[in-house]
C-alpha positions as CSV (number, residue, x, y, z in Angstrom):
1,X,88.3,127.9,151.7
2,X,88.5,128.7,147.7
3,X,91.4,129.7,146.1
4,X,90.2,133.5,146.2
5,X,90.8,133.4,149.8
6,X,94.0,132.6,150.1
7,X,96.6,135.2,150.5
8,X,99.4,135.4,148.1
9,X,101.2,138.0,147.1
10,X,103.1,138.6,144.7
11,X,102.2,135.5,142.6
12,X,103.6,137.0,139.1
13,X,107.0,137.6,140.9
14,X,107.2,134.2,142.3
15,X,106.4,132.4,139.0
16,X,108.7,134.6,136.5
17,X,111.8,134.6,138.6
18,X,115.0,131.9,138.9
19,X,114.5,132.1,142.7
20,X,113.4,129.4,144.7
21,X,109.9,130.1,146.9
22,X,110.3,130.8,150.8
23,X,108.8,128.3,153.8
24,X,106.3,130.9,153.8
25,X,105.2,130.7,150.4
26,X,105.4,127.2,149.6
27,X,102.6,126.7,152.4
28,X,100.5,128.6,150.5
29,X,101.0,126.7,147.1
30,X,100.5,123.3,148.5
31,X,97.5,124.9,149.7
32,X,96.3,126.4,146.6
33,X,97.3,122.9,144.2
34,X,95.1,121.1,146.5
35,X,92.1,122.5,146.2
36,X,92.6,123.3,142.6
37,X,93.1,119.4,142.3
38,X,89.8,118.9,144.1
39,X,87.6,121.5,141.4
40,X,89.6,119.7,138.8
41,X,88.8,115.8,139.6
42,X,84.8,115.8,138.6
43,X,85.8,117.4,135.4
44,X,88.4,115.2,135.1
45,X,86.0,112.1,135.8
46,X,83.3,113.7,132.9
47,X,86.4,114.1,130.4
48,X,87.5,110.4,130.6
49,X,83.7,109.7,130.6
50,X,83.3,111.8,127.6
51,X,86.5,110.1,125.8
52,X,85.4,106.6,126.3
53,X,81.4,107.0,125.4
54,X,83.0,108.7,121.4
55,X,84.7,105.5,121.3
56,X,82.4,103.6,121.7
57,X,80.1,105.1,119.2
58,X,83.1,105.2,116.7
59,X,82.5,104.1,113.2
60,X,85.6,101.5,113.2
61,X,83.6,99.8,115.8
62,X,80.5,99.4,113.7
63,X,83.0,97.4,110.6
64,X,81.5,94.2,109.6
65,X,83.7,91.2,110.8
66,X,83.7,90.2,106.8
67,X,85.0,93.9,106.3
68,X,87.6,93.8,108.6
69,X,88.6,90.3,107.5
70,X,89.0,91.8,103.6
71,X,91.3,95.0,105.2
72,X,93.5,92.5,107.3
73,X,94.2,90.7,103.7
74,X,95.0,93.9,101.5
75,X,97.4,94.9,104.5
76,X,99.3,91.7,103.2
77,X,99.2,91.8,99.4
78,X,101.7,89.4,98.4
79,X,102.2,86.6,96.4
80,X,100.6,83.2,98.1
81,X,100.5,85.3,101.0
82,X,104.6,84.7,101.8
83,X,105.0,86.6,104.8
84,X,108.7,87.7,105.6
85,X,109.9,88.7,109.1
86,X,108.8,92.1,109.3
87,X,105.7,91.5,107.6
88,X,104.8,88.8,110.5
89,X,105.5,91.4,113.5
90,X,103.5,93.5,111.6
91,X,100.5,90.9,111.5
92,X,101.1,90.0,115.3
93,X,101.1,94.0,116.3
94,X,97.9,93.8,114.8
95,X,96.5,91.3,116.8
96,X,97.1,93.7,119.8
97,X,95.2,96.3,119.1
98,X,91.8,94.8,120.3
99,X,90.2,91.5,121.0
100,X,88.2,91.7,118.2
101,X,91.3,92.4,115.9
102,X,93.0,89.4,117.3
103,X,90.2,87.0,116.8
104,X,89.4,88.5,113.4
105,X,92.8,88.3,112.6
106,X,92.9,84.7,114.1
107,X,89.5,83.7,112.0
108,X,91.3,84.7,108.8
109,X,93.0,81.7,108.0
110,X,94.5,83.1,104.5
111,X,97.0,85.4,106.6
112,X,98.7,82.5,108.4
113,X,98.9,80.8,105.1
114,X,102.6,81.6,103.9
115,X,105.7,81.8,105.5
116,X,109.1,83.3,103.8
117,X,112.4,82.4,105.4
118,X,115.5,83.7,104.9
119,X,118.8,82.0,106.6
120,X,120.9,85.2,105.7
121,X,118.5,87.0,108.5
122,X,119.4,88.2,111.6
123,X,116.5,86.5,113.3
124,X,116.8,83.3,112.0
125,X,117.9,80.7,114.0
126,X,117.2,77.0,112.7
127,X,116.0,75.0,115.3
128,X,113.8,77.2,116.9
129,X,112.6,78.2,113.1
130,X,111.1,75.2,111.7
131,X,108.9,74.6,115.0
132,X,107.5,78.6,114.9
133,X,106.9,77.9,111.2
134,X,104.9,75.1,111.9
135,X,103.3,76.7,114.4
136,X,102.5,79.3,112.5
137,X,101.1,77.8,109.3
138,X,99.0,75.7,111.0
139,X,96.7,78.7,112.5
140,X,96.0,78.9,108.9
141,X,93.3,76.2,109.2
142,X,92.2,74.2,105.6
143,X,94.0,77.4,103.7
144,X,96.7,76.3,101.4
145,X,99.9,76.7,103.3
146,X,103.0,77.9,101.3
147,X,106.8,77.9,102.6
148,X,109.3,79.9,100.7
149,X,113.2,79.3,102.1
150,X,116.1,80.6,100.8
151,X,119.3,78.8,101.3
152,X,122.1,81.0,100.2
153,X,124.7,79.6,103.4
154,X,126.2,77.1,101.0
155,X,128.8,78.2,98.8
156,X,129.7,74.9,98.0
157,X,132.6,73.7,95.7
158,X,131.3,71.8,92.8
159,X,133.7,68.9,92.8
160,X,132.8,69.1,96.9
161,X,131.0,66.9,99.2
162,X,127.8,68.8,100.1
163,X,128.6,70.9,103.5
164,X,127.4,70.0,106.8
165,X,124.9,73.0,106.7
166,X,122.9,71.3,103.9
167,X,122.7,67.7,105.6
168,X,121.9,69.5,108.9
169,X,119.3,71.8,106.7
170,X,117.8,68.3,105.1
171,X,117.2,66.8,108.6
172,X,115.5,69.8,109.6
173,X,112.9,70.2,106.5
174,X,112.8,65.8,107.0
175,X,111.0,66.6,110.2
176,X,108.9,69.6,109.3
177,X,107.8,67.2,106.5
178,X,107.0,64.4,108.7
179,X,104.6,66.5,110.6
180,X,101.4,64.9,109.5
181,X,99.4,67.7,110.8
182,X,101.0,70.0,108.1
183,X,100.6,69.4,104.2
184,X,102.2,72.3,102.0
185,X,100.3,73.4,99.0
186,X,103.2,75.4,97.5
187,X,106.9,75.0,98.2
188,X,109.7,77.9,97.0
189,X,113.3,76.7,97.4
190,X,116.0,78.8,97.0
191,X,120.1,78.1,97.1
192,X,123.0,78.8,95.7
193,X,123.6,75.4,93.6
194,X,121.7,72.1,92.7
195,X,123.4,69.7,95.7
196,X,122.4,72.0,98.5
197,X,118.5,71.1,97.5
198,X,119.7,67.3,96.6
199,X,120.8,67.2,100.5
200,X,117.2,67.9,101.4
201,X,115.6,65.2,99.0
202,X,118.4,62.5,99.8
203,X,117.3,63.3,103.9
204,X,113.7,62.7,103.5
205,X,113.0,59.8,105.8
206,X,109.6,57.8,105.1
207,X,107.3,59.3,107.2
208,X,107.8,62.8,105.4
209,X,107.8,61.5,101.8
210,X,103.9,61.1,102.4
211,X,103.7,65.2,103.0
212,X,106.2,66.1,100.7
213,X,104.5,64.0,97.6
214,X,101.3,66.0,98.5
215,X,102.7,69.3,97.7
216,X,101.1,70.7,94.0
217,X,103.5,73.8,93.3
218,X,107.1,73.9,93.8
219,X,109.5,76.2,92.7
220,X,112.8,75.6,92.5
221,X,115.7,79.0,91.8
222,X,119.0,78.1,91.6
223,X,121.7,81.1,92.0
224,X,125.7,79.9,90.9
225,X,126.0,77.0,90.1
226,X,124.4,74.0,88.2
227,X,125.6,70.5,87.4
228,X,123.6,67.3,85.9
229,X,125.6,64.5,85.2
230,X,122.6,62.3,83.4
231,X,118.8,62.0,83.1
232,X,119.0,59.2,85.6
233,X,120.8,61.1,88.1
234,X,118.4,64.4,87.8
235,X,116.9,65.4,91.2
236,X,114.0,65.9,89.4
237,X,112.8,62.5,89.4
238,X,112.3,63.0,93.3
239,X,109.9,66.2,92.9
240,X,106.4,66.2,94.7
241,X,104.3,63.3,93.1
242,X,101.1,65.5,93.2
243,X,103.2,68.2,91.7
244,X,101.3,69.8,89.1
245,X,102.6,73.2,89.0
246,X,106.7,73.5,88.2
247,X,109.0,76.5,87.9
248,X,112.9,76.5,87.2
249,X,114.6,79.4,87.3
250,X,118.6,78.6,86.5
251,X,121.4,80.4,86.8
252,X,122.1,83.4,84.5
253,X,125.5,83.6,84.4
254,X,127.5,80.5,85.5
255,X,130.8,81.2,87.9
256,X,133.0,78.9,85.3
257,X,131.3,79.6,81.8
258,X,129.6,76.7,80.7
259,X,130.5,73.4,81.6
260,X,129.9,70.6,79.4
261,X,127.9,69.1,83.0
262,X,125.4,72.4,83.1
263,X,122.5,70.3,81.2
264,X,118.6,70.0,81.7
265,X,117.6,67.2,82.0
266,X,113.4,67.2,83.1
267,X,112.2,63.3,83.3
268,X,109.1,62.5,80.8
269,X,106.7,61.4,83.4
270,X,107.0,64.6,85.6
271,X,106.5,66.8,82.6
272,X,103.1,64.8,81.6
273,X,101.5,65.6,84.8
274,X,102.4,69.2,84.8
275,X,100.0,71.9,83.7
276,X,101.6,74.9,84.9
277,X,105.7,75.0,84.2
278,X,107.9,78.0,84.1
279,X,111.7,77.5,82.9
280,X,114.0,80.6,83.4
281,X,117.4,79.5,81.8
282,X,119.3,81.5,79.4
283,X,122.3,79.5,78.8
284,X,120.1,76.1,77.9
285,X,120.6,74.8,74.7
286,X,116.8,75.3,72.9
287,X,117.8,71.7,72.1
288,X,115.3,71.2,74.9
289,X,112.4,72.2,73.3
290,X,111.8,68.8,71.9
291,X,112.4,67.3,75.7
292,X,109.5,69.9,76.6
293,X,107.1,69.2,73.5
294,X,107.4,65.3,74.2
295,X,106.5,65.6,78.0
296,X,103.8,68.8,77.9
297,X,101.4,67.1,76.6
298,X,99.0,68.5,79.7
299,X,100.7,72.1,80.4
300,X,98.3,75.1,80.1
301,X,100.6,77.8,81.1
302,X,103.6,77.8,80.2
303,X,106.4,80.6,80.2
304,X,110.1,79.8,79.1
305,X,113.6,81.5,78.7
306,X,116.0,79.8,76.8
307,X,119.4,80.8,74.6
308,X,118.7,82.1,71.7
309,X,122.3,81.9,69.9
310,X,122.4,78.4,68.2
311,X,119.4,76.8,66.4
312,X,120.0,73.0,66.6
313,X,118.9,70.9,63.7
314,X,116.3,69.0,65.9
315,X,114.7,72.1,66.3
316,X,114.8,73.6,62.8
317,X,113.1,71.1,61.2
318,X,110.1,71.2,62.9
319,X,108.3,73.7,65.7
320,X,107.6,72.4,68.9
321,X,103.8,71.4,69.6
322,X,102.0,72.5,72.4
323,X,98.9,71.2,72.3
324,X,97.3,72.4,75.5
325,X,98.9,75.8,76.5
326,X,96.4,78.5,76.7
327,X,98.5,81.2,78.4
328,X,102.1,81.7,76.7
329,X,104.7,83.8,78.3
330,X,108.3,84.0,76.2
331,X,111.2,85.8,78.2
332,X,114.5,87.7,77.1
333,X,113.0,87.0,73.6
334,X,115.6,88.7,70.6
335,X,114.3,91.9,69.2
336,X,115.1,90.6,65.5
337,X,113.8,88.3,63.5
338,X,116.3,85.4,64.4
339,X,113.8,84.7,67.6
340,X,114.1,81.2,68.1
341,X,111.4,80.9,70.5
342,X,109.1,82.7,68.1
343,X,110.3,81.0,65.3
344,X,109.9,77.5,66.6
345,X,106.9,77.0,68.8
346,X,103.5,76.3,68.3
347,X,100.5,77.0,70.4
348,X,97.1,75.9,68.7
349,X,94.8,76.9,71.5
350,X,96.7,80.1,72.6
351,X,94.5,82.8,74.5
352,X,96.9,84.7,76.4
353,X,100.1,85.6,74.8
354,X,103.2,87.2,76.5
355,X,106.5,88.3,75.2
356,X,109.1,90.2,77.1
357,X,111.7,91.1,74.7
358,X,115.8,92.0,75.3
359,X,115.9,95.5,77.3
360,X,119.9,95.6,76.6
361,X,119.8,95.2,73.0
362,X,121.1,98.2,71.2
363,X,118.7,98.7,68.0
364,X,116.4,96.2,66.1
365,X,118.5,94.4,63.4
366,X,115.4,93.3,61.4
367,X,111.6,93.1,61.4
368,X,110.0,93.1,64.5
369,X,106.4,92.1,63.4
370,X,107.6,89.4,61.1
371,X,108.8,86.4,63.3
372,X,105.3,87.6,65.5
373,X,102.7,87.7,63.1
374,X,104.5,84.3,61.7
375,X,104.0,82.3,65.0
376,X,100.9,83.8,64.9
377,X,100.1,82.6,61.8
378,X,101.6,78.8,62.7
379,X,99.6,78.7,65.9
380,X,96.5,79.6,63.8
381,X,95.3,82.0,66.5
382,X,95.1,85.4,65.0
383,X,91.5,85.3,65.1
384,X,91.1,83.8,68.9
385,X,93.9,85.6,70.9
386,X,92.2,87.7,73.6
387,X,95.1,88.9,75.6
388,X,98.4,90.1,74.2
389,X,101.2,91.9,76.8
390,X,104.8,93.4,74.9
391,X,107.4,94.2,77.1
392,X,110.6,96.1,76.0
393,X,110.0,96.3,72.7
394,X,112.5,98.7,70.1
395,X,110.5,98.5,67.2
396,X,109.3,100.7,64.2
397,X,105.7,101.9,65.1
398,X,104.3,100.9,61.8
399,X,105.6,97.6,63.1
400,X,104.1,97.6,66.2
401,X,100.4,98.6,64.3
402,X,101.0,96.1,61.9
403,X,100.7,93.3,65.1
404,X,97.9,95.2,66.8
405,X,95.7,95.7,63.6
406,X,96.4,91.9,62.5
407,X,94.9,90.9,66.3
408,X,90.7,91.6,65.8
409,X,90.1,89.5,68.6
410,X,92.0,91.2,71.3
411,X,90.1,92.2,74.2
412,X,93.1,93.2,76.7
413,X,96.2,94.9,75.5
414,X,99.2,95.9,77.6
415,X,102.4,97.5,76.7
416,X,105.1,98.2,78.4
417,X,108.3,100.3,77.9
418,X,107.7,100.7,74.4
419,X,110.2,103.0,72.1
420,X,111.8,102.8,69.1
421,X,115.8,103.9,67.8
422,X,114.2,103.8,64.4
423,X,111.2,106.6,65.0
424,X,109.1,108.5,67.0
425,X,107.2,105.5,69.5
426,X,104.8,107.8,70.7
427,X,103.0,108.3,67.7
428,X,101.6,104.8,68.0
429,X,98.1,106.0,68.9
430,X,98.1,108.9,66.5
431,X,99.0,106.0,63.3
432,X,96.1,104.1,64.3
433,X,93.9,106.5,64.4
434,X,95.1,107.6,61.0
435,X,95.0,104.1,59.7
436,X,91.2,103.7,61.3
437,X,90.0,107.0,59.0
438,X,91.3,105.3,56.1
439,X,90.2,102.2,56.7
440,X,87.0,101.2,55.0
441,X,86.8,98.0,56.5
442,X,86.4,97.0,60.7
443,X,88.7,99.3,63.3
444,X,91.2,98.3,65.0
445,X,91.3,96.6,68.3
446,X,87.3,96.2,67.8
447,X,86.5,94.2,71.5
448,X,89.4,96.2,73.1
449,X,87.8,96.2,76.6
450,X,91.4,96.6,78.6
451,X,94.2,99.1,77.6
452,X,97.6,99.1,79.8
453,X,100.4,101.7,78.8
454,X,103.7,101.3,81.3
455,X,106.3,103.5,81.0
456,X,105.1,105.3,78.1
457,X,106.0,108.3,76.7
458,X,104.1,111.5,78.1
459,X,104.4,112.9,74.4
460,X,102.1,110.2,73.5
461,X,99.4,111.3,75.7
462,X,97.5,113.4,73.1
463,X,97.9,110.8,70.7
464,X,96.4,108.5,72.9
465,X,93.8,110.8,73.8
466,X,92.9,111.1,70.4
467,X,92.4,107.5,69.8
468,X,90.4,107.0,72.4
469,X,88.1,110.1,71.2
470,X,88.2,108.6,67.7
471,X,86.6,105.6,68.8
472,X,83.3,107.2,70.0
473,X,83.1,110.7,69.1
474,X,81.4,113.2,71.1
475,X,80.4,116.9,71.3
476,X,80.0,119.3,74.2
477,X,77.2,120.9,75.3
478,X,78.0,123.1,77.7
479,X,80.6,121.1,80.4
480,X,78.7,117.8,79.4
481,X,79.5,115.5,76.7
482,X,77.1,114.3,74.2
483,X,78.2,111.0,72.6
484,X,77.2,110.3,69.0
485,X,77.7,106.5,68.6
486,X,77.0,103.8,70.5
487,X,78.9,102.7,74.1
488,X,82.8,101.9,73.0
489,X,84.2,98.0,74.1
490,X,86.6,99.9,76.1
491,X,86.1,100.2,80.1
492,X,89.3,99.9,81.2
493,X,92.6,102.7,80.7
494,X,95.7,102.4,82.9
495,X,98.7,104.4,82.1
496,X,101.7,104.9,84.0
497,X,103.7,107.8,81.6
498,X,107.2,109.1,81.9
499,X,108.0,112.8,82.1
500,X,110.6,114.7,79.4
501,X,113.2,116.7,81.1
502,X,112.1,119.5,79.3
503,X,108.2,119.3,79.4
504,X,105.6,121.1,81.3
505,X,103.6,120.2,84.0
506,X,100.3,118.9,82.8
507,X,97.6,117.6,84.5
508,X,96.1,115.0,82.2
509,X,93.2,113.9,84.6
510,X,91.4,117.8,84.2
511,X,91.7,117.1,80.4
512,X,88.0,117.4,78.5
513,X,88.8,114.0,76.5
514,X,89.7,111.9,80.2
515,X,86.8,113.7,81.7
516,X,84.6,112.6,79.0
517,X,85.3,108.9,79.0
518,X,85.5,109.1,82.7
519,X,82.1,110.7,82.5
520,X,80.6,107.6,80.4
521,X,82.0,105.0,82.7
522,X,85.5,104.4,81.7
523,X,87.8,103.9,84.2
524,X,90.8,106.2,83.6
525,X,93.6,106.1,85.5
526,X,96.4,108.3,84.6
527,X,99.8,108.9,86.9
528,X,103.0,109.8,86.8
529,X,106.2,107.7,86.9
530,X,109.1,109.0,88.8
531,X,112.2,108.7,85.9
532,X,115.7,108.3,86.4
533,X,118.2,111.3,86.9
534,X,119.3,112.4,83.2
535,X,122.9,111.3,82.3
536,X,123.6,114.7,82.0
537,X,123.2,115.3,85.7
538,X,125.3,112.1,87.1
């Protein structure tokens, strides 16, 4: 029987009306479903058939295993690979997709490398913690394993015995250490003062002193409070004895000013193994430059924030030598020409310099490019220095071209929130360009090679545009650019502009000059960086 045969009348009534179907008629469509259901099946059958035979031949099927690998890692992009909670569901949700995207994602040792903990999380519950992070980092295989923890449960009183919390939290890390199957390559500790990490050196039992010693980085951030009470006592004769990598990151602000306990105090023989160290402390006497120039005698990299009020005759007389450092990164550094930190170190084999200057400092009291050029100048590295980054810097631009023209040898430039209370800061490019015409000697920047503007001004475009075009001038013959001079150094332009309130929409990337360079192999990227809501409007 075929559904033509079947005798129902009335089927339009039946379907459009709120009326339920008689005895009658719902014989008749349990008669008619069924054999519908039984024409239906074999095309059902050749559908799924159809479905599964496309994915099969689909193209993220055919993905090298090395491929897949690389994706799994960019999914991750973070520092040492320091996975957080959510980041960790998202790596085992991954793992479910397929087979093959568990046991790629099991192969790939550099995801299970890091683990971030945080004891203010919902999640985190301490004795079941320590054993998954074990666990976890030890899927990694011969990848070096990082830990990050941050201890912000103890809000201790200074003049207070350390809390339970922090002798129950030292037990626990004195037995993940122990594990002999587990050596950390990098450990990130993070608390609110200096005894809450004491309680977890002082609870180190013997059979985890082995692992801990064998640690290379550590970083140690400190949040309220911060006592030393002498260079015997410091904690920091118990740090890793392979450490060789060493960042210090002290409170800003201190809940009771200053006490005359809040010292630094960083034994000799822990400095003179170092050859990375990183020292964020604003309030530190620069006193302890001299501390740092005796013990650094093997540092590299070094980056450093220190007070910048007092000058201290032991520093005055004479800069601080750094014999070794290569890469140079000063923080919170004055925008005058007080700088003490600019003023009083010297860096002979400097390569890579970086200066982040005061973002809350109202105008520029003096010369911007004096105290620069000057250690500079000390450092005898004007000709060698290869890579220069300025961050926040409220300067005049002849000041600013002044640095950059005195630098020949720079090969990577990057500058960041630049402007001026002085003058325009977006006629930087358009002064150098000037200058260049002038100039009957070399251009400036001549190796440029990498160019990075952050949070520049969008008036400055043009002016940018214009340098760049200065540099190797070209003529159009029809839509295609015909270059005059030989290839430019540069290959590399990133810059990440700010929009006026009252500027027009302008796409820079259509532009003949980026199409040009982009044309002859430049790699241009240009974008726009969302801005904050104009006073005006909050």
């Amino acid at each position: 029987m075929t559904s033509a045969s079947i005798s129902f009348p009335n089927l339009e009534d039946i379907l459009f009306r709120n009326v339920a179907p008689s005895d009658l008629e719902k014989a008749s469509l349990q008669q008619l479903l069924t054999i519908l259901t039984a024409q239906a099946e074999p095309t059902h059958r050749s559908l799924v058939q159809y479905l599964q035979l496309g994915a099969l031949s689909s193209p993220i099927r055919r993905i090298p295993i090395e491929l897949l690998r690389e994706i799994f890692t960019l999914v991750f992009p973070s520092d040492c690979h320091l996975l957080g909670y959510k980041e960790r569901v998202q790596l085992v949700n991954l793992q479910l997709v397929c087979r093959t995207w568990r046991d790629t994602a099991r192969a790939t040792g550099s995801l299970w490398s890091g683990v971030s903990v945080d004891e203010t999380s919902r999640c985190y519950v301490r004795k079941m913690s320590f054993e998954k992070i074990s666990n976890w980092l030890k899927r990694s295989g011969t990848a070096t394993k990082s830990l990050a923890f941050v201890a912000y449960h103890c809000l201790e009183d200074e003049s207070g015995p350390c809390p339970p919390d922090c002798k129950a939290l030292g037990d626990s890390f004195s037995d993940f250490f122990a594990d002999s199957e587990l050596v950390l390559g990098h450990f990130q500790f993070s608390c609110d003062g200096p005894q809450c990490f004491r309680a977890v050196l002082d609870a180190l039992k013997p059979e985890a002193r082995q692992s801990w010693d064998a640690i290379r980085s550590i970083s140690l951030d400190v949040l309220h409070n911060w006592e030393e009470t002498g260079p015997q006592q410091s904690l920091f004769h118990q740090l890793p004895a392979s450490a060789t990598s060493f960042k210090l990151s002290l409170p800003h602000d201190l809940d009771d000013g200053i006490p005359e306990a809040a010292q630094l105090y960083l034994p000799h023989r822990v400095l003179e193994r170092l050859t990375t160290l990183d020292i964020e402390c604003s309030w530190c006497d620069p006193a302890v430059l001299p501390q740092l120039e005796r013990g650094c005698i093997n540092v590299e990299v070094l980056a450093i924030e220190l007070s910048e009020e007092i000058v201290p005759d032991t520093v005055a007389n004479a800069p601080a030598v750094f014999p070794q450092v290569r890469d140079l990164h000063l923080k919170n550094v004055a925008s005058d020409s007080d700088s003490i930190m600019l003023e009083y170190i010297k860096a002979p084999k400097l390569v890579n310099l970086e200066v982040s200057y005061r973002d809350y400092d109202d105008y520029v009291k003096g010369d911007l490019a004096r105290p620069l050029r000057t250690f500079l100048k000390r450092s005898a590295c004007e000709k060698t220095l290869s890579s220069l980054c300025l961050r926040d810097v409220d300067a005049r631009v002849k000041e600013i071209v002044k640095i950059l023209v005195a630098l020949p040898s720079l090969t990577s430039l990057k500058l960041e929130g630049i402007s001026s209370t002085k003058d325009r800061a977006d006629f930087l490019f358009e002064q150098l360009t000037t200058r260049d015409a002038k100039s009957t000697t070399q251009r400036s920047l001549p190796h440029l090679e990498d160019l990075q503007l952050l949070r520049f001004d969008e008036a400055g475009v043009p002016g940018l545009l214009k340098y760049l075009k200065s540099r190797r001038p070209y003529r159009l013959e029809g839509d295609r650019p015909v270059f005059d001079g030989p290839a430019d150094t540069i290959t590399t332009v990133v810059v990440v502009y700010s929009r006026r309130w009252n500027s027009t929409n302008v796409d820079f990337g259509s532009l003949e000059e980026v199409r040009a360079l982009r044309w002859c192999g430049v790699k241009m990227d240009m974008c726009l960086q969302a801005r904050p809501p104009s006073p005006e409007y909050l």
